[in-house]
N, C-alpha and C positions, 0 to 999 in steps of 0.2 A: 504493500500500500504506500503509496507516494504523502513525502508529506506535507502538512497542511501548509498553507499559505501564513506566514505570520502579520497582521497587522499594525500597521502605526498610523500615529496620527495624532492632531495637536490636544492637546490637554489644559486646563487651568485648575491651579493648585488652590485648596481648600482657600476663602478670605481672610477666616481666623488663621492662619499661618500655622494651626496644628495639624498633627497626620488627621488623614482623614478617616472620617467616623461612616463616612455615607459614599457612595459610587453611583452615580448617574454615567450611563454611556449613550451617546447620542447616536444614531444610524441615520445617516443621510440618505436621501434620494438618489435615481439613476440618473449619471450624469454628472452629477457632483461629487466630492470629496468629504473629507472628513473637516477642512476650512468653513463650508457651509452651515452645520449647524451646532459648531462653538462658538457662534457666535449668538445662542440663545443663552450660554454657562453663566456670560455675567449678570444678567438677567434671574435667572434661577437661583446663583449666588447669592441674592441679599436676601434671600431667605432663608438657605442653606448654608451658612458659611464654613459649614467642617465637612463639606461635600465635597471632591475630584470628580470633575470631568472629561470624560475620555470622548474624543470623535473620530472611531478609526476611519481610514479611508476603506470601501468597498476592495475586494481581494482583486475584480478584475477589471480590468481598462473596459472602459466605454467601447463597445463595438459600431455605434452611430455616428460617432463623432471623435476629432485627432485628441478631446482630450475626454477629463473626465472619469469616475470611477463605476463599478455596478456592482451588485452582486447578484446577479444574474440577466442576460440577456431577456430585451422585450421588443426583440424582431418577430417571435412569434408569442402574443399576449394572451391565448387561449387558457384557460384555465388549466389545461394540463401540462403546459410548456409552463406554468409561472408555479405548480405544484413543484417540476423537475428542478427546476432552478432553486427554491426554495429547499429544497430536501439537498442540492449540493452544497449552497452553499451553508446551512445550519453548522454541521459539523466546524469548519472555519470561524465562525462567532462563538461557539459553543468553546472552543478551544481558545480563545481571545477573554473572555469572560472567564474563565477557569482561570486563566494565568492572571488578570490584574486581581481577581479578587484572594487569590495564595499572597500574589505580589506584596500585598499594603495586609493583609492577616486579618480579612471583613468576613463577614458568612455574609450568606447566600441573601438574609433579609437585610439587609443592608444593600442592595444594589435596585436600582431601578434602570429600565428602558426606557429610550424616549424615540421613536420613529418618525420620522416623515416622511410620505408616499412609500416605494419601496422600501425603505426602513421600517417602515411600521409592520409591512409583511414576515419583516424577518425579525421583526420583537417578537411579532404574536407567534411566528413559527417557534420559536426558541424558547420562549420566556413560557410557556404554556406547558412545554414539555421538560423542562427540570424537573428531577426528581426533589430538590429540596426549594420549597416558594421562595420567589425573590418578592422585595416589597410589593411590585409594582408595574405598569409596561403604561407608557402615554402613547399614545400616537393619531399621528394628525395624516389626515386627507390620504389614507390607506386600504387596505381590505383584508378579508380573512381568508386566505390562500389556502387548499386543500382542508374544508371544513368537513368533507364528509368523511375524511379519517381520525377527526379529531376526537371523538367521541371512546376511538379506539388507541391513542395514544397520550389524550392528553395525562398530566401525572402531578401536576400542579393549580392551583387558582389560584394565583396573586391578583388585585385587583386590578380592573380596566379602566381607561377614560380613553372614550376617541371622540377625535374634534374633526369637523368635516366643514369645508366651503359649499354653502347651499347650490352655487354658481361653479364649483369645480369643472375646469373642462376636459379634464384629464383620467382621473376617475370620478365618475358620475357620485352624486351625493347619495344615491341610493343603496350604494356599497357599505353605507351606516348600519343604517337599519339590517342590513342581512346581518353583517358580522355581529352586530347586539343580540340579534335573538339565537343565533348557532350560540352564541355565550351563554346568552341565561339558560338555556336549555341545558347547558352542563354544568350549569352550575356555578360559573364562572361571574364575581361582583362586577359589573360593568357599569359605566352610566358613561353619556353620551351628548353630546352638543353638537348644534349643525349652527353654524357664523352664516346670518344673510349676508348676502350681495358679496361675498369673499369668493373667490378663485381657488385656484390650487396652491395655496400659500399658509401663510398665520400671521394673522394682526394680532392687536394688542388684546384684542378681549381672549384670544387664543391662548398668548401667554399668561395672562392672567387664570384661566384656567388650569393652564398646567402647570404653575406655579404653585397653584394653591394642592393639588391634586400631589405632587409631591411630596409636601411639604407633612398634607395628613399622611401620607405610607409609610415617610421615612421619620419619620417622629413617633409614629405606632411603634415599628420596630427599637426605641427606645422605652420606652416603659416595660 
C-alpha cells in the first residue's frame, strides 16, 4: 500500500499564547488551498483563544485549472464519482487528524471541523465515522456524500450545524434539507441555517453562527 499523502498548510497559534486546549481544522473548497479559509481563524479566535488552527491544503492539485488544490476531482459530479473520491481521499485526512491531535496531546473531543463546499463533504465523511466523537463538524454551502451507506458505517455523532446560501449556484440550497434529515434519522444532533440572498460563500451572519456553534462544542468538552 502506497503511502498516504502528508498534508501542510498555514496555521494560527492559540491568542492566549498557551499550548492549545482546542483544535479546529479548516477544509477548504475545490480549487482553493488551505490560505483560503485561515483566514476565518482570526475570526473564531476571539472567542476561542486557547484554540490552533490548522488549514491543510487538499492532497491533490486542481485538475481544472494550473493552480489550486482538491480533494477529489468534480469532472464527473454524479453522486457516485463524488462517493469514490470521498472514500479516497478520507483515509488522507483521517491520517492528518490522527497526527496533529498525538502532535499537541488533545483527545479526540477536543477537535472540531469546519468545511466549506467540498470541505464540508469531507468533515461529514470523516468526522461521522470516528470511532471516538470529536466535539463537532460546521460546515457551510456542502452536502452529504454517500448517505445511503451511512446508516451502515457511521460510528460516531458529534454535533452538526450546516449553513447554506439560499441563492447558492453551485450546490443548490436544497442539499440542506437532504443532509438534515439523513442526520436526524441516525440520530445525529444537527441544526441548520439557510442565509437569504447569499451565494456560495459566508457572510457575516454565517460567521456568526459558526462562531457561536463552536464555541458551545468546545467548551462542552471542558466541563
Amino acid at each position: 500500500m502506497p503511502d498516504l499523502p502528508t498534508l501542510e498548510g498555514p496555521s494560527l497559534a492559540p491568542s492566549s499564547g498557551d499550548p492549545p486546549r482546542n483544535l479546529v481544522i479548516l477544509l477548504h473548497g475545490v480549487g482553493a488551498d488551505g490560505n483560503d479559509l485561515i483566514g476565518l481563524a482570526p475570526h473564531f479566535a476571539q472567542s476561542l483563544p486557547d484554540a490552533l488552527f490548522v488549514s491543510p491544503n487538499a492532497p491533490f492539485a486542481y485538475d481544472m485549472a494550473p493552480f489550486g488544490r482538491q480533494w477529489f476531482s468534480i469532472r464527473d459530479f454524479s453522486p457516485e464519482a463524488r462517493l469514490a473520491g470521498a472514500l479516497a481521499a478520507a483515509p488522507v485526512l483521517e491520517s492528518f487528524i490522527d497526527a496533529q491531535l498525538t502532535h499537541f496531546g488533545l483527545d479526540a473531543d477536543r477537535l472540531a471541523l469546519v468545511g466549506f463546499s467540498q470541505g464540508t463533504m469531507m468533515a461529514l465523511q470523516v468526522g461521522l465515522r470516528r470511532q471516538l466523537p470529536i466535539a463537532g463538524i460546521l460546515g457551510y454551502s456542502g452536502l452529504l456524500v454517500g448517505e445511503a451507506r451511512l446508516a451502515d458505517e457511521i460510528a460516531s455523532r458529534p454535533p452538526v450545524r450546516l449553513i447554506h446560501g439560499a441563492e447558492d449556484e453551485l450546490i443548490p440550497a436544497h442539499a440542506l434539507p437532504t443532509a438534515v434529515s439523513a442526520l436526524e434519522e441516525l440520530g445525529v444532533p444537527v441544526d441548520s441555517h439557510l442565509c437569504p440572498s447569499l451565494g456560495h460563500g459566508i457572510d457575516e451572519n454565517g460567521l456568526r453562527l459558526g462562531s457561536d456553534f463552536l464555541v458551545r462544542v468546545l467548551k462542552a468538552a471542558e466541563s
